[in-house]
N, C-alpha and C positions, 0 to 999 in steps of 0.2 A: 640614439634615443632608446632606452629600455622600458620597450610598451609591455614586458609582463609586470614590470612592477608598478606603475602605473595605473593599468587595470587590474591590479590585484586588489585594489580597496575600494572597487565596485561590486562587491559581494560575489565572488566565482564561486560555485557550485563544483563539487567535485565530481568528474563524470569517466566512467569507465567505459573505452570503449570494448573492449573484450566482453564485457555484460552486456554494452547497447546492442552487439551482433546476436548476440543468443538470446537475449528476452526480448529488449526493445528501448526504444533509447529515451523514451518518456521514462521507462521504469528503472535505468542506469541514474536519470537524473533526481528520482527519488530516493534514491539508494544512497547516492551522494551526500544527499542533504541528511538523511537518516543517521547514515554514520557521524556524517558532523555536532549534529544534535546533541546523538550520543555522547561524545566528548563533552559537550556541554556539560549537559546534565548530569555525567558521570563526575566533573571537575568539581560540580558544585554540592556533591553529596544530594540527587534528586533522582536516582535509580531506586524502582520501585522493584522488589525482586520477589517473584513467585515463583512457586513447582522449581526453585534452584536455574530460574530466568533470571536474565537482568533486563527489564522494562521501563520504557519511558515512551509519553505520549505527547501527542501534537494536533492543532485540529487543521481543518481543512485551509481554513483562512489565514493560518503561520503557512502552511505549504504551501498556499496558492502564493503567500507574498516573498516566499524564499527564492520559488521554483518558477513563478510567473504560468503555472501550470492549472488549468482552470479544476472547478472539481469534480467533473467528468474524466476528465483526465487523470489525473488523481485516484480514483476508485480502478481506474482500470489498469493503471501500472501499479499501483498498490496489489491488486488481483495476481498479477502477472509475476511481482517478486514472490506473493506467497506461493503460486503455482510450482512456481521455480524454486524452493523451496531455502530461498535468501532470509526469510521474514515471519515471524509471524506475530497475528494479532491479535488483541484480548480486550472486550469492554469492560473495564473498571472505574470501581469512583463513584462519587458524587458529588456534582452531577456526574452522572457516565461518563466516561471518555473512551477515545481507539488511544490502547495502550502497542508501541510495537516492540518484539522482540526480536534482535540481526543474530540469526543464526551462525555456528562457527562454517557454514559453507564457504564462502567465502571465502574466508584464510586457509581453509584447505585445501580450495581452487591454487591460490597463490602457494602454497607450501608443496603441492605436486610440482607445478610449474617450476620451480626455483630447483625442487626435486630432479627433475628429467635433467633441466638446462644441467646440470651438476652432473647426473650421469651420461647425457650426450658429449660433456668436453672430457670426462674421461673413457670412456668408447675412443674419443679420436687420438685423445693420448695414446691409449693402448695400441691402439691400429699402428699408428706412426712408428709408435716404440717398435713393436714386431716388423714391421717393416723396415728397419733401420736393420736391425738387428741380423733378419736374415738379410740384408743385401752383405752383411761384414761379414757373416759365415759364408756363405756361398757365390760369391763373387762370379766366378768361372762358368758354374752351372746356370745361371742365369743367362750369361751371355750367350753362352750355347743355342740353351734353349729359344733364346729370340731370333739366333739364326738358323735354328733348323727349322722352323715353325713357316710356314708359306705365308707372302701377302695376308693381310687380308684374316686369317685365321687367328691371328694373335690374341689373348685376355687380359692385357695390360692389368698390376694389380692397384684396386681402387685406392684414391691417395685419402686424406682426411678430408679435403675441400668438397671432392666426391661425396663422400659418405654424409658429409654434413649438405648439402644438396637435395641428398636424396632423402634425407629424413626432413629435413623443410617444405620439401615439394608433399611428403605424405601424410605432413600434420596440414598443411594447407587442405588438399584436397580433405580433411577430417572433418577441418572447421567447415568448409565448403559446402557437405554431405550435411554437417548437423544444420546450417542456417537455413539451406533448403527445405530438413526433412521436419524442420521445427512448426509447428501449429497453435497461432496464439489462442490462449484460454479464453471461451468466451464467456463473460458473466450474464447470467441468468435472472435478472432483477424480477423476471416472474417468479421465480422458485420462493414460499412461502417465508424460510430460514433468509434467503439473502436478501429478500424484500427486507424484511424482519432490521435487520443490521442497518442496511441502508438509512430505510427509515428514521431507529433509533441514534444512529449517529447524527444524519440531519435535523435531527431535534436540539442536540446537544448546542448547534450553532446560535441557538435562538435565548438560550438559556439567561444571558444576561440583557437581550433584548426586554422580554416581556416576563421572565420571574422575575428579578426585583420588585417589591413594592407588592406583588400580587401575592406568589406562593411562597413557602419557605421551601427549602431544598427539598427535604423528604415528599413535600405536597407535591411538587411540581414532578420527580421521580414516579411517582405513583401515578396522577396525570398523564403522561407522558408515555408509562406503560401500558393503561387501559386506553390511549387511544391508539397507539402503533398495534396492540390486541384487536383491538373493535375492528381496526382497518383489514387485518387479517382475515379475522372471523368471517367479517361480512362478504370478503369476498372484493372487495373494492379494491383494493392493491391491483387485482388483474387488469385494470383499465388507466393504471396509471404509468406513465413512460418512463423510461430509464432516467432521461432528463430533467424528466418533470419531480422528481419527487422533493430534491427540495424545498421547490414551489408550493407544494403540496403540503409537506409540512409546513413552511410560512404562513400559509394563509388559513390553514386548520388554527394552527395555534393563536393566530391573530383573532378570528374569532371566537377560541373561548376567552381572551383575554376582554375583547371587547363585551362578550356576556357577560362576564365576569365583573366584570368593571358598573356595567349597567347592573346588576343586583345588589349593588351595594351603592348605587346614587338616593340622591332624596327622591328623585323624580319616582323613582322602582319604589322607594317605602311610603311615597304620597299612593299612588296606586293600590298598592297590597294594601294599606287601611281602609282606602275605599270600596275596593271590592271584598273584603273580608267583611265589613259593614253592612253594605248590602244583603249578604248572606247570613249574616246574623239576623239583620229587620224584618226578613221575610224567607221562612224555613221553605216556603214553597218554592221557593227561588233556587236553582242549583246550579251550581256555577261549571261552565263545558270543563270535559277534562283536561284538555291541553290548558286552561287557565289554572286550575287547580292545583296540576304538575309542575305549570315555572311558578307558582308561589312557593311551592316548597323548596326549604333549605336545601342545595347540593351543589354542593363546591367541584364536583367530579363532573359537571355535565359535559358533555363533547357537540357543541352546536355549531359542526361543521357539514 
């Protein structure tokens, strides 16, 4: 029975282990998926190319259903490839989106690697060769030498198998020394700029939830901006978790939607006539200022 072909039309994700040891193996299976992508969209003429990049984007919830990788996870091997500096990312569009662009590192990890393997099987040729070489010139003097030389004292000369041994054992212990000395990146979701990103990309997820029907792209873009600003500004981002901000953005934006929705019912223009009315009949009459404020027109408010 041939179980890779079989399981090959169960969506496999391409996963490199030589990157899951050195960054992390969330962020190998990102990378996978990334490069796959890219083909994609490179096939279909849907590379978006800037600063002489070639970029394409994806959101959280194509990655979470590729990769089965939640979007915590997600943000942090995402982090993890930029660090590493496999990746990088760009918000563009409208709506926004995280554009990514797969730097040539990669190919140049493998074009070293193929590099060395090339020059390690000639090293051993050459060994061999010189070794071959002098045993047919000096036959005699070798023999000699092996018996004059006491027990024990001899330096037998290293064959290829040797030499390729020993440079095996010294890239191992390389890799060994870097996995150890390696320190994953930690993302700082308090830091104003990565809140900032966070944020804004978790907005993007929403976009076809609750803009259709309410705002048009530009409105909601704007919206969107002065409230991931306000959240800033005010300071409020520092009380919110790593976890939590999707949340955060859900249910901010659900409630301007539902304000939003509420100012434009009959029930909201049976209201505004009657207290406008009021205020008309009787100048002594002044209406509080919070009443005042949600009668007036603004489609920008943030009533979260």
């Amino acid at each position: 029975m041939k179980l890779m072909s079989i399981l090959s039309g169960q969506g496999f994700v391409m996963y490199n282990k030589k990157l899951a040891k050195s960054v992390s193996v969330n962020a190998s299976i990102i990378f996978g998926q990334l490069c796959a992508s890219y083909e994609s969209f490179s096939s279909k003429g849907m590379i978006t190319v800037k600063d002489a990049k070639e970029y394409f984007f994806l959101t959280s919830d194509t990655l979470e259903e590729e990769t089965a990788l939640t979007y915590k996870q997600q943000l942090k091997a995402i982090k993890d490839l930029e660090q590493a500096g496999y990746i990088e990312t760009k918000i563009m569009g409208v709506p926004s989106k995280k554009y990514f662009y797969i730097t040539d590192k990669i190919v140049q990890e493998l074009f070293d690697e193929a590099k060395f393997s090339s020059d390690e099987r000639e090293d051993l040729q050459n060994a061999e060769s010189q070794e071959s070489v002098r045993q047919k010139v000096t036959p005699s003097y070798d023999k000699k030498e092996t018996l004059g030389v006491p027990k024990g004292n001899g330096k037998p000369i290293q064959k290829g198998s040797s030499i390729k041994k020993k440079n095996k054992k010294e890239k191992d212990k390389n890799k060994k020394d870097k996995i150890d000395n390696y320190q994953e990146p930690i993302i700082n979701s308090q830091n104003p700029e990565d809140f900032k990103a966070l944020l804004l990309e978790a907005t993007d997820d929403f976009y076809t939830q609750f803009a259709i029907g309410r705002w048009s792209k530009n409105d909601w873009n704007k919206l969107m901006k002065r409230f991931v600003d306000e959240t800033i500004q005010s300071g409020r981002y520092e009380n919110i978790p790593f976890d939590k901000i999707k949340g955060y953005a859900y249910v901010s934006i659900k409630n301007m939607a539902d304000h939003s929705d509420y100012k434009k019912s009959e029930e909201f223009k049976e209201y505004k006539e009657v207290m406008e009315q009021i205020a008309s009949n009787n100048t002594s009459i002044h209406l509080p200022s919070y009443v005042s404020d949600f009668l007036e027109d603004d489609n920008d408010e943030l009533p979260y």
